[in-house]
C-alpha positions in Angstrom: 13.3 22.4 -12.6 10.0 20.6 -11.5 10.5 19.0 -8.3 8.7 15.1 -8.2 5.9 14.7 -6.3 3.5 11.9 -5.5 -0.1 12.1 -6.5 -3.1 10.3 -4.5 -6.7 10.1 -4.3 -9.1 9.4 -1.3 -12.0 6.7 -2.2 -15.1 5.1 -0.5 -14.8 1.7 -0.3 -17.9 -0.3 1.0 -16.9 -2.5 3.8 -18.9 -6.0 2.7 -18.8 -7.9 5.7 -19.9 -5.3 8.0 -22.6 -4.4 5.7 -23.9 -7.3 5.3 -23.5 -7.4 9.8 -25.4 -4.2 10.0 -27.8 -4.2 7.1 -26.7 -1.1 5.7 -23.9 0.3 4.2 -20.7 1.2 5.8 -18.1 2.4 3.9 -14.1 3.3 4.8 -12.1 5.8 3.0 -8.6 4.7 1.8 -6.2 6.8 0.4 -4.5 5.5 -2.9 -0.7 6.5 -4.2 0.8 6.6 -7.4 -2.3 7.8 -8.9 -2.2 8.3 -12.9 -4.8 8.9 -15.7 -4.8 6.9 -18.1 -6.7 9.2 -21.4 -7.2 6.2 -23.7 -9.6 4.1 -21.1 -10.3 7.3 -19.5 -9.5 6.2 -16.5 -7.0 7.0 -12.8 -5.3 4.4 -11.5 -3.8 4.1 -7.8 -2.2 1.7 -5.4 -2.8 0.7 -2.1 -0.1 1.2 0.5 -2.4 0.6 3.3 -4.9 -1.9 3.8 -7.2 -2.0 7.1 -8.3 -5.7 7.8 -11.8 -5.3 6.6 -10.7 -4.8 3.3 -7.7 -7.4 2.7 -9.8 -10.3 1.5 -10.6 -8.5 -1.6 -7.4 -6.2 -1.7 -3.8 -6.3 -1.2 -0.9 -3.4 -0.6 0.8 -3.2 -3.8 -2.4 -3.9 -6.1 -3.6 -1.3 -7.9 -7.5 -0.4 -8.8 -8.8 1.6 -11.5 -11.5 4.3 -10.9 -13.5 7.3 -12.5 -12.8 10.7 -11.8 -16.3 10.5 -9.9 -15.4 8.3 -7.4 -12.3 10.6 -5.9 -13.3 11.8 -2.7 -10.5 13.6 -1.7 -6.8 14.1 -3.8 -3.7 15.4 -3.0 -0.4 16.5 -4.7 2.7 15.7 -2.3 6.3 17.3 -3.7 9.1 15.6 -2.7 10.5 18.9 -0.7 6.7 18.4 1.3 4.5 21.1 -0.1 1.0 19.6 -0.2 -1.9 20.5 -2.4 -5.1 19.6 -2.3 -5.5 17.1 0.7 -8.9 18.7 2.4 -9.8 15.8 4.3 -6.2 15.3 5.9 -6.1 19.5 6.7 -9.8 18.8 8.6 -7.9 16.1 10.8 -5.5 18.4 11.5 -7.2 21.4 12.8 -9.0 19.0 15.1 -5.8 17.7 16.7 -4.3 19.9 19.7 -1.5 22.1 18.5 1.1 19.9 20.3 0.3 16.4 18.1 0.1 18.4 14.8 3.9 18.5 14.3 4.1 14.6 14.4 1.2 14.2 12.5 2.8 16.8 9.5 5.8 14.4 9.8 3.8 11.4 9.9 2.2 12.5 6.1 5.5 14.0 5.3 4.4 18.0 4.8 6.5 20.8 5.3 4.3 23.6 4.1 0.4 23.4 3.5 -0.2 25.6 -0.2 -3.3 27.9 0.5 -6.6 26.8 -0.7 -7.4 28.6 -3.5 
């Protein structure tokens, strides 16, 4: 029996405001959940469950945004029982944590066991 699991994808967002501060670009990178593809538009789909203040005059938790393929940054597949796949950018901030705050920080994402990286 296939056990659910939640699928996600990491974009770039460009922060306006502080672009516009700075004169350059500055992005953040959000993680989206719930992600699907959608083969008629062609098309992934995701929701925010997180929103930093920068962003929330042009995007709320709950809403969901369309992207390409091209724009995923990062992606991960989370099984309910906690085995991730994929997620490269949340195994980087784990190896630089000390080995003492990586237990909370496995809890915090919900991961039991980390598949190898094929």
């Amino acid at each position: 029996s296939d056990i659910p699991a939640y699928y996600s994808a990491k974009l770039r967002f460009r922060d306006p405001d502080e672009s516009e501060r700075t004169g350059q670009d500055c992005f953040l990178f959000l993680w989206l959940s719930g992600v699907h593809y959608h083969p008629v538009e062609r098309v992934f789909s995701g929701g925010f469950f997180e929103v930093p203040v920068e962003l929330q005059k042009w995007h709320q938790v709950g809403q969901r945004l369309a992207f390409d393929g091209d724009d995923i940054f990062d992606w991960m597949v989370l099984t309910e029982d906690g085995r991730l796949t994929g997620g490269f950018t949340l195994r980087a901030t784990r190896s630089k944590l000390p080995e003492n705050q990586r237990a909370d920080y496995d809890r915090y994402i919900g991961v039991q066991v980390y598949e190898p990286v094929i």
